[in-house]
Z-matrix of the N, CA and C atoms (Angstrom, degrees):
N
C 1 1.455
C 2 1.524 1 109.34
N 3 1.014 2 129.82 1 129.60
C 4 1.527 3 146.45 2 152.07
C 5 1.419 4 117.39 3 -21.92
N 6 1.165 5 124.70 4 127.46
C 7 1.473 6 107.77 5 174.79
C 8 1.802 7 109.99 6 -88.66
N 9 1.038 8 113.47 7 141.23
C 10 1.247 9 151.38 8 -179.66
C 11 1.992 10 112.16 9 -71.61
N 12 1.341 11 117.25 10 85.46
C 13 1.516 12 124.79 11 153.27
C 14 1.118 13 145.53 12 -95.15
N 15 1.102 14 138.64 13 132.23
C 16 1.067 15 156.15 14 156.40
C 17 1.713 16 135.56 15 -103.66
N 18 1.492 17 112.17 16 115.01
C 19 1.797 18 108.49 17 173.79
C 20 1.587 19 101.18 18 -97.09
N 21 0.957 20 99.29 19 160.89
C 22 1.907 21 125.91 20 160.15
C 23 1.224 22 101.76 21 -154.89
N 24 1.850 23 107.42 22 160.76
C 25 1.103 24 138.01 23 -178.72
C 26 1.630 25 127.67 24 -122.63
N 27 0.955 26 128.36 25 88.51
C 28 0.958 27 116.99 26 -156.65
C 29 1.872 28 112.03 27 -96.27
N 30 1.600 29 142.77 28 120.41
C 31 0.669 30 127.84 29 -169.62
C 32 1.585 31 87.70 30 127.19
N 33 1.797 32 105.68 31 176.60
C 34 1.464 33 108.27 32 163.97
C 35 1.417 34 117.43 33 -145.63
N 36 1.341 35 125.51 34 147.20
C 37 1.273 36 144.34 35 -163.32
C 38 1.985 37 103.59 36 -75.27
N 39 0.963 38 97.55 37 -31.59
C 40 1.375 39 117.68 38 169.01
C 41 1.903 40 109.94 39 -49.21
N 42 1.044 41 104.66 40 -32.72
C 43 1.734 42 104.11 41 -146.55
C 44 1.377 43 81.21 42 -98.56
N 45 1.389 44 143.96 43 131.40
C 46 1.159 45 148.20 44 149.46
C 47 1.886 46 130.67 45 -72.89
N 48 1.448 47 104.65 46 93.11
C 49 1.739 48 113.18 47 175.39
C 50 1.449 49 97.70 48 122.72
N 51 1.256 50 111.59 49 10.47
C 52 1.929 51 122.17 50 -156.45
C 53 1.640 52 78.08 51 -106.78
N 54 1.599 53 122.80 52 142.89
C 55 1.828 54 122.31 53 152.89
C 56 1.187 55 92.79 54 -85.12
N 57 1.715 56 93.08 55 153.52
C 58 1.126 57 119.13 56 147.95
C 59 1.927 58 116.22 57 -103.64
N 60 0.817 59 98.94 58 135.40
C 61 1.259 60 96.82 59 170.53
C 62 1.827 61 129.63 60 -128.04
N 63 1.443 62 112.76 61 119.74
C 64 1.525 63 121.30 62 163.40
C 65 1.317 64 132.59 63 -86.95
N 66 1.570 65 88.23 64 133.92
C 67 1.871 66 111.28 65 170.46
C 68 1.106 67 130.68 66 -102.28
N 69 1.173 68 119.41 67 100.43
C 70 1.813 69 130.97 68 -158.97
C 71 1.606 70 83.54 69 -87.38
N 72 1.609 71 124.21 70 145.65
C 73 1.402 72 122.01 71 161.47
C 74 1.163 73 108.08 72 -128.92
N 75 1.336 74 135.03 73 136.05
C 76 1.647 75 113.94 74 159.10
C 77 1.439 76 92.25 75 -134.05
N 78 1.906 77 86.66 76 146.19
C 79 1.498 78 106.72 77 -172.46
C 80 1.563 79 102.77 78 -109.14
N 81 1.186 80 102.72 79 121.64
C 82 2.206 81 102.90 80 162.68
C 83 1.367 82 118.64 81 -95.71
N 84 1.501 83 126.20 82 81.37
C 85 1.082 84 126.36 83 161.07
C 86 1.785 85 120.07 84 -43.01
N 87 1.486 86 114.14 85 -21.06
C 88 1.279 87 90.35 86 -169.02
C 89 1.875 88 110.25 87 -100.16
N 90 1.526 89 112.43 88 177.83
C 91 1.500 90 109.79 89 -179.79
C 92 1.332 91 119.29 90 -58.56
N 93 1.293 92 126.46 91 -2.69
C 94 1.800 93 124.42 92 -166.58
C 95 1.415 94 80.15 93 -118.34
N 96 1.730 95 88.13 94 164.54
C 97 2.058 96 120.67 95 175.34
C 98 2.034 97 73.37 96 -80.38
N 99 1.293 98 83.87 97 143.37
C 100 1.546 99 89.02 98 151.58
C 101 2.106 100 103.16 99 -135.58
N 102 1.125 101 103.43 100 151.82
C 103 1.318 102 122.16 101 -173.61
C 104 1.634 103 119.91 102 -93.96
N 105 1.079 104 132.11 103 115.62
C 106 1.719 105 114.83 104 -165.15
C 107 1.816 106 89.79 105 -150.92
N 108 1.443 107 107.60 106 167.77
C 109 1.304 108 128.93 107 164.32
C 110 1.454 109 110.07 108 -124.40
N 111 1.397 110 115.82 109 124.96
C 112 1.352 111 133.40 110 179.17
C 113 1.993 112 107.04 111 -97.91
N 114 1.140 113 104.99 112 120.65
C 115 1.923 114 97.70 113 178.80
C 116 1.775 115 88.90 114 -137.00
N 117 1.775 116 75.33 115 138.70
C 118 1.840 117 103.87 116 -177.53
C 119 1.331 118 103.69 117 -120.58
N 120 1.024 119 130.68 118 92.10
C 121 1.249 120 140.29 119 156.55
C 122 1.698 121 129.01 120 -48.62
N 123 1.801 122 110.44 121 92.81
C 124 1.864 123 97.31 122 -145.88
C 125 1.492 124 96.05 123 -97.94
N 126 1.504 125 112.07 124 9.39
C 127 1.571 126 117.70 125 -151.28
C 128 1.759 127 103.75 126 -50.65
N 129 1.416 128 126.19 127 -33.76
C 130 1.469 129 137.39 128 -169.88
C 131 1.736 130 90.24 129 -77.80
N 132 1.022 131 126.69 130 -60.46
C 133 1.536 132 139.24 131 166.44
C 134 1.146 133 129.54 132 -17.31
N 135 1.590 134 113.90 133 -55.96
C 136 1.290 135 134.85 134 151.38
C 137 1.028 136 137.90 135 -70.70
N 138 1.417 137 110.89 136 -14.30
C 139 1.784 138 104.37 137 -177.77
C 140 1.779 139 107.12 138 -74.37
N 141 1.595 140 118.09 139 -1.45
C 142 1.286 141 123.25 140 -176.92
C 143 1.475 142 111.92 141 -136.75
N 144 1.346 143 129.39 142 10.85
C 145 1.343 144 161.46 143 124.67
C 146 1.250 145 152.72 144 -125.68
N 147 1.564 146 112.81 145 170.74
C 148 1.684 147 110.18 146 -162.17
C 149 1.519 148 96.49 147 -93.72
N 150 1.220 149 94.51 148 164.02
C 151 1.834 150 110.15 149 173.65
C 152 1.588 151 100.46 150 -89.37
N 153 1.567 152 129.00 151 138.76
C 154 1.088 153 126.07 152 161.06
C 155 1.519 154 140.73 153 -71.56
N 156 0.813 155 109.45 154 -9.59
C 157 1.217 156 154.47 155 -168.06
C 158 1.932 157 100.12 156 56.33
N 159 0.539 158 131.26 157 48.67
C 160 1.981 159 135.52 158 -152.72
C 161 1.689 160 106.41 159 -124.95
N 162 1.319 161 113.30 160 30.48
C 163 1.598 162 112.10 161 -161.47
C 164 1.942 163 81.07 162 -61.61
N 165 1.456 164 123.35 163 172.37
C 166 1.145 165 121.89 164 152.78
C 167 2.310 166 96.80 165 -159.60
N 168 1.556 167 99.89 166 165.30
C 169 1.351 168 89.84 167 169.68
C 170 1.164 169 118.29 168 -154.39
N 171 1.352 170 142.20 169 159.40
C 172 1.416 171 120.75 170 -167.35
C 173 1.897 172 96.83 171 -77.71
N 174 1.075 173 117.25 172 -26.82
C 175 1.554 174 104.54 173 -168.96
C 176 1.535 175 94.78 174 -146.48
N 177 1.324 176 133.14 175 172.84
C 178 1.558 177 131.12 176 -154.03
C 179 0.913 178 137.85 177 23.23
N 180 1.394 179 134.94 178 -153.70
C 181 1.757 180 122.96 179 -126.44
C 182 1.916 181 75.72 180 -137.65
N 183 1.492 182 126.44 181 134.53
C 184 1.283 183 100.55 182 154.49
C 185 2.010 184 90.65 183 -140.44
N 186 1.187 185 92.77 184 154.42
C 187 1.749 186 106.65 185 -151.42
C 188 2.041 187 94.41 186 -131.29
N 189 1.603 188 91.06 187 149.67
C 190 1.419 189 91.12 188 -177.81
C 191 1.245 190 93.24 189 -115.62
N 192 1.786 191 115.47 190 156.46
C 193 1.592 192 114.11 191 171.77
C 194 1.737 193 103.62 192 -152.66
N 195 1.328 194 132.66 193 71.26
C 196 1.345 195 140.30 194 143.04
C 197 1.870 196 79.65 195 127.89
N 198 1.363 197 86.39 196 -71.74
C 199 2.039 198 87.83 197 -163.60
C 200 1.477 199 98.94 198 -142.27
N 201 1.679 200 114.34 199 31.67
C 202 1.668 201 89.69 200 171.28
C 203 1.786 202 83.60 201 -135.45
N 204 0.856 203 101.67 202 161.47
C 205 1.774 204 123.86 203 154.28
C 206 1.507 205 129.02 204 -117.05
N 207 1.571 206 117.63 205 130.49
C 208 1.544 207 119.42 206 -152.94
C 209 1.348 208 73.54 207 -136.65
N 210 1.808 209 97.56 208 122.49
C 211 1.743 210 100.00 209 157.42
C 212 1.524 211 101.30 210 -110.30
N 213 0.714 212 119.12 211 158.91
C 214 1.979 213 139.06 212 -172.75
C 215 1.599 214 102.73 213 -127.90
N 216 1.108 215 124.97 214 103.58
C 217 1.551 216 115.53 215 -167.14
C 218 1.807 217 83.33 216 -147.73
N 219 1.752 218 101.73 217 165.02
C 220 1.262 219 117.45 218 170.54
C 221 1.535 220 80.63 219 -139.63
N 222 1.897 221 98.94 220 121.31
C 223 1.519 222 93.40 221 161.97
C 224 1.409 223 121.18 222 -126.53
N 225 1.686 224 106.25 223 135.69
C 226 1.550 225 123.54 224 -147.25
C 227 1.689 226 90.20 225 -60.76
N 228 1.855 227 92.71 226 155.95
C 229 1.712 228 112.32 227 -176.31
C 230 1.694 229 90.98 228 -46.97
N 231 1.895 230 97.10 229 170.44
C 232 1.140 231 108.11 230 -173.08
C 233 1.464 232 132.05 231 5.56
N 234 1.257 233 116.58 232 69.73
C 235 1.412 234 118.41 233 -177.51
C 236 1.587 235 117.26 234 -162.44
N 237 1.913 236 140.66 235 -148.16
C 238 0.861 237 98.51 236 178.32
C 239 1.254 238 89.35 237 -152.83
N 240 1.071 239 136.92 238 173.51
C 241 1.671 240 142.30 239 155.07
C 242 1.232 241 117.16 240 -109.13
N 243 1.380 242 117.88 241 146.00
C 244 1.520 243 113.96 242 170.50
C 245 1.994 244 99.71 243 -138.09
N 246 1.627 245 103.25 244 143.25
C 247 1.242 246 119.10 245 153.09
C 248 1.428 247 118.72 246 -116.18
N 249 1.392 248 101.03 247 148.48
C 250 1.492 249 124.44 248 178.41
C 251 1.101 250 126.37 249 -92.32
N 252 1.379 251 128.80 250 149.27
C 253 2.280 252 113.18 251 158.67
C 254 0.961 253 93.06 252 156.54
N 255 1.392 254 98.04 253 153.01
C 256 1.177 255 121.63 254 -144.33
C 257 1.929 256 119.00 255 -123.76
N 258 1.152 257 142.07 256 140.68
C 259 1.267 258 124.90 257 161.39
C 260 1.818 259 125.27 258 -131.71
N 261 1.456 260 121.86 259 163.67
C 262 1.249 261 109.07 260 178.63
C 263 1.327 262 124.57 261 -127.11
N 264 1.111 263 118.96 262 122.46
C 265 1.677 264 133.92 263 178.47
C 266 1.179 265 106.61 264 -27.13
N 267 1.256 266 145.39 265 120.35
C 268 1.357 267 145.16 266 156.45
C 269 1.415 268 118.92 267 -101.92
């Protein structure tokens, strides 16, 4: 089975000096870890906010590089991972 994502945003891009902050989820319905790379491309994101620098995740590595974010995660059978991060309206 496919693993299963979902983002939200919580906060608004609207509000200037206010974070926003995102929740990447991925769900593994099936019995195996499966292994994947997630990339967020914030480059449109940023041209009207800052990066927080605050990535965090419950399990793998996620890394910033100019305007993208690459998480590297293995997430355990039936269960779920989540990454965090954050940005600010300028």
């Amino acid at each position: 089975m496919p693993l299963e994502m979902n983002k939200t945003a919580a906060g608004s891009a609207q509000t200037v000096g206010a974070p926003v902050t995102y929740t990447v989820t991925l769900n593994n319905p099936d019995d195996e870890p499966i292994t994947t790379s997630v990339t967020d491309n914030l480059q449109l994101v940023l041209q009207s906010a800052s990066w927080n620098d605050d990535a965090s995740a419950t399990t793998g590595t996620p890394a910033f590089d100019g305007t993208t974010l690459t998480w590297r995660v293995t997430v355990p059978a039936n269960s779920s991972a989540v990454l965090t991060y954050s940005v600010t309206p300028e």
